[in-house]
C-alpha positions in Angstrom: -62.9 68.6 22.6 -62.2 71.3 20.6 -65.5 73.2 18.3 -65.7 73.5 15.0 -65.6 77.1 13.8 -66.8 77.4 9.9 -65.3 81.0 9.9 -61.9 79.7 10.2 -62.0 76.8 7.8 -63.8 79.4 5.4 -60.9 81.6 5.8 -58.5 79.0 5.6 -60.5 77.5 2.1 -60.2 81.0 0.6 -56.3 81.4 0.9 -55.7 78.3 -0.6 -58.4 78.6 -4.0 -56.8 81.7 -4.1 -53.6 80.1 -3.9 -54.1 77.6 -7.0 -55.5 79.6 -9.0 -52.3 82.3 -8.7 -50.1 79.1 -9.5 -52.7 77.9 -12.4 -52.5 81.5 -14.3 -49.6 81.8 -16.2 -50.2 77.9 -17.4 -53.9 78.9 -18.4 -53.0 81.9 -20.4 -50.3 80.2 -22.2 -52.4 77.2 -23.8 -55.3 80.3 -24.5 -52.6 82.1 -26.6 -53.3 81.4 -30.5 -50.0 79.4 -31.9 -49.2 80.9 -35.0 -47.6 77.3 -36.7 -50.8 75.6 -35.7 -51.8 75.4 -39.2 -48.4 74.0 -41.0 -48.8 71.4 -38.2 -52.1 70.2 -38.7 -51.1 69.7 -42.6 -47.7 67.8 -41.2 -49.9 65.8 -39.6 -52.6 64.9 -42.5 -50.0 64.4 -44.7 -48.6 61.8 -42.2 -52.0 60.2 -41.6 -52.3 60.0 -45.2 -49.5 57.8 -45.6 -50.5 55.5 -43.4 -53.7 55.1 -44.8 -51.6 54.1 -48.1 -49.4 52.1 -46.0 -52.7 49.7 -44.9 -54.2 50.1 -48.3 -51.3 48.0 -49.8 -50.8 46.2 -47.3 -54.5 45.2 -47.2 -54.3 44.3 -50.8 -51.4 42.2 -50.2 -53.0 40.3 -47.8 -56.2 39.6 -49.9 -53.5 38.0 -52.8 -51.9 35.8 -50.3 -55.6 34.9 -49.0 -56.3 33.9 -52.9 -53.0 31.9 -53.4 -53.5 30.0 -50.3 -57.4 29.2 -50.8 -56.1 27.9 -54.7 -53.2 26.1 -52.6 -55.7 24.9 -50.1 -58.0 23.9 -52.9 -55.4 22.1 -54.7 -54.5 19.8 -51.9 -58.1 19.3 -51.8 -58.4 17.6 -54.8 -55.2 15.4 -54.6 -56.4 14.4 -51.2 -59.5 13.5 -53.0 -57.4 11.4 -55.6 -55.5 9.5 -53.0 -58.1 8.1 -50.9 -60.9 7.7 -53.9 -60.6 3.9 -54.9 -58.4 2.7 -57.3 -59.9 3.3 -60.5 -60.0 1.6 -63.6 -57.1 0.0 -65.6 -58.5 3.1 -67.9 -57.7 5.3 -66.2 -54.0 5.1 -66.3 -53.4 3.6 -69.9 -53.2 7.5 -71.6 -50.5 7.9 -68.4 -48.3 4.7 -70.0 -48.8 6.1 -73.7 -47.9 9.7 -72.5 -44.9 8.2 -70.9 -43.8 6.5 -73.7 -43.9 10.0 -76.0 -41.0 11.2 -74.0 -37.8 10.6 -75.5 -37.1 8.7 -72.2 -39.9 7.6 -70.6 -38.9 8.0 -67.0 -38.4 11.7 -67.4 -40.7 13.7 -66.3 -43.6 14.3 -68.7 -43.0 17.8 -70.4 -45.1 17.3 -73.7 -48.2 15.3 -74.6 -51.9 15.0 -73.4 -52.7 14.4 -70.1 -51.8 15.7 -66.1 -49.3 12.4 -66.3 -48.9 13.0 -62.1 -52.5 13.1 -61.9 -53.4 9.8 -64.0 -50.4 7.9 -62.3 -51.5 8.7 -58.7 -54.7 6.9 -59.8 -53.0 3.3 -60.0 -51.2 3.2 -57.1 -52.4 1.2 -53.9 -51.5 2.5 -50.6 -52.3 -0.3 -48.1 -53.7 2.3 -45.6 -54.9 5.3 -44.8 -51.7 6.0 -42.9 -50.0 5.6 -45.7 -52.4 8.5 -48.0 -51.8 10.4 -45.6 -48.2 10.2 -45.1 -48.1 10.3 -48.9 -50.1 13.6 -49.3 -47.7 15.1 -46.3 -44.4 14.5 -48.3 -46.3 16.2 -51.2 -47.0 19.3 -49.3 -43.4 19.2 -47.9 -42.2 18.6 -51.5 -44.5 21.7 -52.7 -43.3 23.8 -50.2 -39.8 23.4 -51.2 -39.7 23.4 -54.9 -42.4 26.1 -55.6 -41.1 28.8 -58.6 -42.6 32.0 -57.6 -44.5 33.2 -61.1 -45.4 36.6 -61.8 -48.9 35.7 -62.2 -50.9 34.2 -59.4 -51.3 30.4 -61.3 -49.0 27.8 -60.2 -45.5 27.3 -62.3 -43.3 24.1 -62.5 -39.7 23.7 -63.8 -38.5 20.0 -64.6 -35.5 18.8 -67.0 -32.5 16.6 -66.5 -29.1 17.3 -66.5 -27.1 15.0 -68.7 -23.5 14.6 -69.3 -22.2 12.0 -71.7 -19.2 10.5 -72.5 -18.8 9.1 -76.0 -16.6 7.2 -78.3 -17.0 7.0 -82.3 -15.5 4.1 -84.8 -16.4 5.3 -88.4 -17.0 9.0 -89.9 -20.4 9.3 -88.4 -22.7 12.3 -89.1 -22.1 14.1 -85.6 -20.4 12.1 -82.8 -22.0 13.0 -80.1 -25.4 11.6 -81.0 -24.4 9.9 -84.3 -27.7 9.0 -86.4 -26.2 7.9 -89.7 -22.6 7.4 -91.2 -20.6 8.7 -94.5 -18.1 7.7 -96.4 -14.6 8.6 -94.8 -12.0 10.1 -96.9 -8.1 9.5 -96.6 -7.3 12.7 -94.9 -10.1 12.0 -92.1 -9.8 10.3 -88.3 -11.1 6.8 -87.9 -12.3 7.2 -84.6 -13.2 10.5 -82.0 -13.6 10.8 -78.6 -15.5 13.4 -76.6 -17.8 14.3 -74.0 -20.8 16.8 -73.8 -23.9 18.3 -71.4 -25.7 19.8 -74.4 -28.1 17.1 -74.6 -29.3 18.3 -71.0 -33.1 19.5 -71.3 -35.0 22.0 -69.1 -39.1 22.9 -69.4 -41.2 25.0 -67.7 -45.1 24.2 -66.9 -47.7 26.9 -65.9 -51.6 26.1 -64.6 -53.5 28.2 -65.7 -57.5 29.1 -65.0 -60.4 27.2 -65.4 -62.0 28.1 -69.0 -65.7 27.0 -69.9 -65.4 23.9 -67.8 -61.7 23.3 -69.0 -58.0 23.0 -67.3 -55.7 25.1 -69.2 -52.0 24.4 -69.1 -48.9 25.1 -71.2 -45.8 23.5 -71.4 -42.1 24.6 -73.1 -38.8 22.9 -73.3 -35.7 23.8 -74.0 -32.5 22.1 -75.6 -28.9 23.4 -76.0 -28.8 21.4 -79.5 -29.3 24.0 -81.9 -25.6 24.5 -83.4 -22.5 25.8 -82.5 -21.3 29.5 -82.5 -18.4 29.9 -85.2 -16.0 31.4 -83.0 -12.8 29.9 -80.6 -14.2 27.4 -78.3 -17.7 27.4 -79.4 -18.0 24.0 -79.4 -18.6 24.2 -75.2 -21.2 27.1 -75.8 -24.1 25.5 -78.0 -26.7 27.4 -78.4 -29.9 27.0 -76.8 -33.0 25.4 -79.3 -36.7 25.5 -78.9 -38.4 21.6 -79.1 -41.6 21.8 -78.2 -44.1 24.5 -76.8 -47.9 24.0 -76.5 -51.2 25.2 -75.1 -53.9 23.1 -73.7 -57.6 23.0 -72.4 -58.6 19.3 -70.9 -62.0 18.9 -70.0 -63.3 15.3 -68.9 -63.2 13.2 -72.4 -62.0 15.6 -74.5 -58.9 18.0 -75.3 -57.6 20.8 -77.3 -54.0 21.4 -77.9 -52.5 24.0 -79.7 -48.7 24.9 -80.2 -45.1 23.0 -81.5 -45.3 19.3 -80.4 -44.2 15.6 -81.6 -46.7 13.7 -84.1 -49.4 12.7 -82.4 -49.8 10.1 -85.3 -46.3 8.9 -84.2 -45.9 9.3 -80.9 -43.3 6.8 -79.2 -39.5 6.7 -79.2 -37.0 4.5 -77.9 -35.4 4.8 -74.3 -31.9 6.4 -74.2 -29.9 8.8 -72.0 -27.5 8.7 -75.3 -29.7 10.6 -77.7 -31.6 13.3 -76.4 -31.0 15.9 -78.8 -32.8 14.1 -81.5 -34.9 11.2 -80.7 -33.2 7.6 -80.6 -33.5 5.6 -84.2 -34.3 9.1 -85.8 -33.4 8.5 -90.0 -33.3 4.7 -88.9 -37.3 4.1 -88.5 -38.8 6.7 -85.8 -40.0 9.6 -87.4 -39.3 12.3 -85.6 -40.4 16.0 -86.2 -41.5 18.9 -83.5 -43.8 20.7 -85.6 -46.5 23.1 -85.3 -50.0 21.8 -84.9 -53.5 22.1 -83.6 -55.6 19.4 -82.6 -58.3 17.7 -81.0 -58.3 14.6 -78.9 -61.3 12.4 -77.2 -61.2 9.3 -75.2 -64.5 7.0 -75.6 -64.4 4.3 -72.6 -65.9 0.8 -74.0 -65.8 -0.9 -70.6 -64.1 -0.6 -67.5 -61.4 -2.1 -68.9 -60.5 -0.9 -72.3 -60.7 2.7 -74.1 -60.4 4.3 -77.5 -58.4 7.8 -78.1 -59.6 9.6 -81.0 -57.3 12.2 -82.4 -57.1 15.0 -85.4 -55.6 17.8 -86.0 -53.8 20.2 -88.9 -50.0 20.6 -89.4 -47.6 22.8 -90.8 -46.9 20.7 -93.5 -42.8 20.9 -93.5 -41.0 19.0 -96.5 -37.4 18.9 -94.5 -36.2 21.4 -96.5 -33.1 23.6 -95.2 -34.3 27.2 -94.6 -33.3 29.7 -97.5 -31.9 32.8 -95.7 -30.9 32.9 -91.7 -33.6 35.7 -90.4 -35.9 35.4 -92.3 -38.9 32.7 -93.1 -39.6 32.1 -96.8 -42.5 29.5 -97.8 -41.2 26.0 -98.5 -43.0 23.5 -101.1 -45.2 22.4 -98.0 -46.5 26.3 -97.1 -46.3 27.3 -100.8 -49.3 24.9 -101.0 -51.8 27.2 -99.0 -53.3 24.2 -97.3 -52.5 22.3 -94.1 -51.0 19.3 -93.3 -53.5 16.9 -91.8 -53.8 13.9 -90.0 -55.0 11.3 -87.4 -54.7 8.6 -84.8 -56.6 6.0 -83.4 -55.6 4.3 -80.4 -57.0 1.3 -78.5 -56.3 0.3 -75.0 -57.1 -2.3 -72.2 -55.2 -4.1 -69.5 -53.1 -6.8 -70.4 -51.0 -8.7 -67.3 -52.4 -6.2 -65.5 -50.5 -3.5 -67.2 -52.0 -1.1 -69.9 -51.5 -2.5 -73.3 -51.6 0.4 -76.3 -52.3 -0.4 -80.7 -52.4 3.1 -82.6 -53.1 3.2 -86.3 -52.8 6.9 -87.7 -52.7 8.6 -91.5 -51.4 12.0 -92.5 -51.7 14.1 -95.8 -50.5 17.3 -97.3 -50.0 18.8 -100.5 -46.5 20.1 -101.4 -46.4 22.7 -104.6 -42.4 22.6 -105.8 -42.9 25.5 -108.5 -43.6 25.5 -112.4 -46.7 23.3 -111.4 -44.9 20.4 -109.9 -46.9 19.1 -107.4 -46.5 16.1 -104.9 -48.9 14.5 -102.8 -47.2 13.7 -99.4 -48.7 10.9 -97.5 -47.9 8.7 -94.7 -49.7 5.5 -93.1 -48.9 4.7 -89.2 -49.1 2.2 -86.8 -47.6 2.0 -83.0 -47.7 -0.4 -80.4 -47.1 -0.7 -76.7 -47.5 -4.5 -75.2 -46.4 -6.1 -71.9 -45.3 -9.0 -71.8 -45.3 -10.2 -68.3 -44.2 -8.1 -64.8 -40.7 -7.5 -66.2 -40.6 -7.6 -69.8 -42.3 -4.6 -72.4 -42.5 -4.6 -76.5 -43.0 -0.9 -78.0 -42.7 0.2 -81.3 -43.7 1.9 -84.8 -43.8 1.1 -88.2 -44.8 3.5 -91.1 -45.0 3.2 -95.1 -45.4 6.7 -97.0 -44.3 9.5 -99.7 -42.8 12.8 -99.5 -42.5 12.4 -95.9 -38.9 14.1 -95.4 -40.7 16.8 -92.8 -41.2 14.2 -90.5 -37.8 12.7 -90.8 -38.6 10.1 -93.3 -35.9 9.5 -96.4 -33.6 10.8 -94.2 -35.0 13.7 -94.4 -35.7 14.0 -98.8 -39.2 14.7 -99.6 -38.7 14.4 -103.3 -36.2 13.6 -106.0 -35.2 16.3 -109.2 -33.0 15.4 -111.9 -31.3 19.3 -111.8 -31.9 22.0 -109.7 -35.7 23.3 -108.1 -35.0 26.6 -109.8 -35.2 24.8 -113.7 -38.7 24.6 -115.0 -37.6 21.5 -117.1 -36.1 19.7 -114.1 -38.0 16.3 -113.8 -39.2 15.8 -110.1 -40.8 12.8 -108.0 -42.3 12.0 -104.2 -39.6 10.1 -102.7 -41.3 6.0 -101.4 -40.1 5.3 -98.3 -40.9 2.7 -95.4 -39.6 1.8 -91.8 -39.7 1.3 -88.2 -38.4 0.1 -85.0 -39.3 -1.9 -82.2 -37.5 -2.3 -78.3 -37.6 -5.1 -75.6 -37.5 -3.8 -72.5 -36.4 -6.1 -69.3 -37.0 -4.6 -66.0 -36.2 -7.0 -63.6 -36.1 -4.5 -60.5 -37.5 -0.9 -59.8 -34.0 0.7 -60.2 -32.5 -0.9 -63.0 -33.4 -1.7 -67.0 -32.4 -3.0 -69.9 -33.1 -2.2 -73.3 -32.6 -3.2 -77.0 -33.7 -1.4 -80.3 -33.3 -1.9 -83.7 -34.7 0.2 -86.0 -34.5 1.1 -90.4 -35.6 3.7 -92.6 -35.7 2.4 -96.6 -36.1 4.9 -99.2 -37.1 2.9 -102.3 -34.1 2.1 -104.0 -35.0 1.9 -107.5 -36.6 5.9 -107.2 -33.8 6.6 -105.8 -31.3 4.6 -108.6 -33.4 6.8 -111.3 -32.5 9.9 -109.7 -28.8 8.7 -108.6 -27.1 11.3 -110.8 -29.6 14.3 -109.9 -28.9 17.5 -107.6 -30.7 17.5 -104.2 -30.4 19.0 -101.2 -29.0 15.4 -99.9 -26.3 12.8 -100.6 -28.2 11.3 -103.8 -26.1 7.6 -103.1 -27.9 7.1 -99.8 -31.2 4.7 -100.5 -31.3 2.7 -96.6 -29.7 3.5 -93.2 -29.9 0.7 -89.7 -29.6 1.5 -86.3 -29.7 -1.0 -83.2 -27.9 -0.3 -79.8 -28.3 -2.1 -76.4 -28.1 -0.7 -72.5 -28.9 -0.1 -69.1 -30.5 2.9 -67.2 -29.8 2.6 -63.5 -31.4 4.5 -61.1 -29.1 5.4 -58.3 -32.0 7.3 -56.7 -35.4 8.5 -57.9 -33.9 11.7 -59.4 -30.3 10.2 -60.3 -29.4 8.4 -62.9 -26.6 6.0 -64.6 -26.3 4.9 -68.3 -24.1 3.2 -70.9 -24.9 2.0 -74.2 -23.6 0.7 -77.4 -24.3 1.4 -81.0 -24.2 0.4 -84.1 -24.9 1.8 -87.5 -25.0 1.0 -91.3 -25.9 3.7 -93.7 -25.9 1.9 -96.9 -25.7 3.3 -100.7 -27.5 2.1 -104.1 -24.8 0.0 -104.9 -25.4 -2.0 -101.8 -22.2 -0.9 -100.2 -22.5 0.2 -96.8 -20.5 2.3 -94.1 -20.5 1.1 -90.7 -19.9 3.3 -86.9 -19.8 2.3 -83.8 -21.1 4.5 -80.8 -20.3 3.9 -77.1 -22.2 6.3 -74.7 -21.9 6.8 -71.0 -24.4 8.9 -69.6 -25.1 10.6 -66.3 -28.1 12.8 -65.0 -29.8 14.2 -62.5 -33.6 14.9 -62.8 -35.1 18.1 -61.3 
């Protein structure tokens, strides 16, 4: 066995620290040398870090917006799961839902104007048989919100909705305009009998944004958009109409009670007929629906009696518009209405309770304003109400309106005529008098399956003809012969599927004169449209 000698390994341990340290040097001395770009590097690299602190910052910011939207998404969801599995409430609850629908021009479209969250008060009458079935429901919601959302440049929730409608028409008679004909004129010699056509500027689009929660209240707003506003005068601009405003309006909802501000339909007056053939204007509009998109403000408040019936209290202030043609193209000049310096005022009072099970709807309403036609000729414009939405049965429905007033031609009375002159506005000794007028409509509506209905509507407007015989040699802003004009058409809406639709109706029309002679069109429409 050999014996450890500690001189050796000591010797041997020497060589080889000696050894390392030889092969260590030059490394050593290198990373002790000062590096002269040490400085430009250390700024290269704050500059980098730097960035990427900005980088995190937005992206940090961007992920708390995305955490808001989904918590107001999630919260959302809450509360319609909340109205699907509370129980079915109270006929009550969905009778402002069946009026709301009926202040659409059609009242399966969806609801772009009026009071109410119509998706809201509608969910409350339906009657799932299960829970399966709520949630099932809520699911296809969530699907449908996923897929339809319209990103808005705020962070509140934006909805688009319209229909796209294309009509085919044909005309018998000289009618006003043949594609939604309201009235007819005497046809000269030199004039067609008959027209043909077809058109998609009755196709309407609107745009609804939530908004926040204000002092306990929902706000919303709500716009919608036409392509009826005229024609360009230039070659083939009868395919490129021009786009109109019809109604635009602001709204805070609390429980009982709203506010609405903005351009709107009269409140007072607040049904129309169903047709896919008039759009554009209003169906029976200068035949007994007054019709008018005017500016307003007003107040509304429901007061529940029982747990089946409800009043709706309404009353606002108008623009009070006389239906008089504007005076220059760009710009506004007061009217005998605004030349009043005072409102237009008015209100409604509506009554509701359940009838066949179905909500059943009486409105009375009143509206006033004072109209100053220069050299001290003043006219008191004034207009009674009264509207009407009964079932009668599981298939059949009787709406409409009747109205008796004066100087009413802003809201589509007289065919428009708020007064009569014997010469022109402009002549201090011209003679001048509030035009009388009275009319309505009413429509039967049979529904004997989901998809399918039929509908009937007559409906006239009568100026008084003897104020109108005393003035029947005067100058106006209107054909001075006209004193009464009818309306009445039938047809059918099919509903192909929930968002497509079918339509054809007919027409008839009488616009008669003071001398009891008439002119008579006919109007057959065929309408299709796709609801988005």
């Amino acid at each position: 066995m050999r014996r450890f000698k500690p001189s050796v390994w000591m010797g041997k341990g020497a060589v080889l620290i000696t050894a390392l340290v030889l092969s260590s040097g030059p490394t050593w001395c290198q990373e002790s040398t000062p590096d002269s770009n040490q400085p430009e590097t250390l700024a290269q690299t704050v500059r980098e870090l730097e960035a990427q602190v900005k980088e995190l910052r937005a992206s940090l910011l961007e992920m708390r917006s995305d955490a808001v939207k989904n918590r107001e998404q999630t919260e959302e969801l809450r509360r319609e799961l909340q109205a699907y599995t509370r129980p079915v409430a109270p006929v009550k609850e969905s009778v402002a839902a069946n009026a709301q629908a009926a202040e659409s021009p059609v009242g399966y479209l969806p609801a772009m104007t009026g009071s109410g969250t119509i998706e809201e008060e509608q969910s409350a009458t339906q009657h799932p048989a299960s829970i399966e079935e709520q949630l099932q429901l809520l699911t296809a919601k969530v699907d449908e919100q996923y897929q339809t959302k319209v990103e808005s440049a705020s962070k509140y929730r934006l909805r688009l909705s319209g229909i796209l409608l294309f009509n085919l028409f044909n005309n018998r008679g000289y009618v006003d305009s043949i594609d939604s004909p309201h009235l007819v004129q005497e046809r000269n010699p030199d004039q067609a009998k008959g027209s043909f056509g077809g058109t998609v500027r009755q196709s309407l689009i609107g745009l609804e944004v939530f908004g926040p929660t204000l002092a306990g209240a929902k706000t919303r707003g709500e716009v919608q958009f036409d392509f009826g506003g005229g024609f360009p005068q230039e070659i083939g601009g009868i395919t490129s109409p021009l786009i109109r405003l019809r109604t635009a309006t602001l709204r805070m909802d609390w429980e009982h009670t709203s506010v609405v501000g903005g351009q709107d339909v009269l409140f007072f007056s607040p049904l129309s007929p169903t047709s896919l053939a008039s759009l554009a204007v209003p169906a029976l509009s200068y035949a007994g629906n007054l019709y008018s998109w005017t500016p307003q403000l007003r107040v509304e408040h429901k007061v529940n009696v029982s747990e089946r019936s409800s009043f709706l209290l309404q009353a606002g202030v108008f623009d009070p518009l006389t239906g008089e043609p504007p005076v220059q193209q760009f710009y506004r000049t007061p009217q005998a209405g605004e030349a009043s310096n005072a409102p237009g005022v008015g209100s409604r009072v509506a009554w509701s309770t359940a009838f066949f099970g179905q909500p059943l709807t009486v409105g009375v309403g009143g509206y006033y304003s004072r109209e100053n036609w220069s050299f001290g000729r003043v006219v008191d414009g004034w207009a009674g109400t009264s509207d009407w939405s009964i079932p009668l049965g599981s298939m059949f429905a009787l709406t409409g309106e009747f109205y008796r007033g004066r100087g009413i031609g802003g809201l589509g009375g007289a065919l428009g005529r708020s007064v009569l002159f014997t010469s022109t506005l402009a002549d201090p000794n011209s003679r001048l008098m509030g035009l009388d007028d009275m009319g309505g409509w009413s429509q039967l509506k049979f529904k004997p399956v989901q998809k399918l209905e039929f509908n009937a509507a007559f409906g006239q407007d009568n100026a008084f003809a003897d104020d109108v015989k005393a003035f029947s040699g005067s100058t106006r802003y209107f054909d001075p012969k006209v004193a009464r004009n009818r309306s009445e058409f039938v047809n059918f809406i099919y509903h192909a599927r929930s968002n497509l639709l079918f339509s054809m109706e007919y027409r008839r029309l009488r616009t008669f004169t003071i001398s009891d002679s008439h002119n008579t069109g006919n109007h057959i429409n065929m309408g299709m449209g796709i609801l988005f």
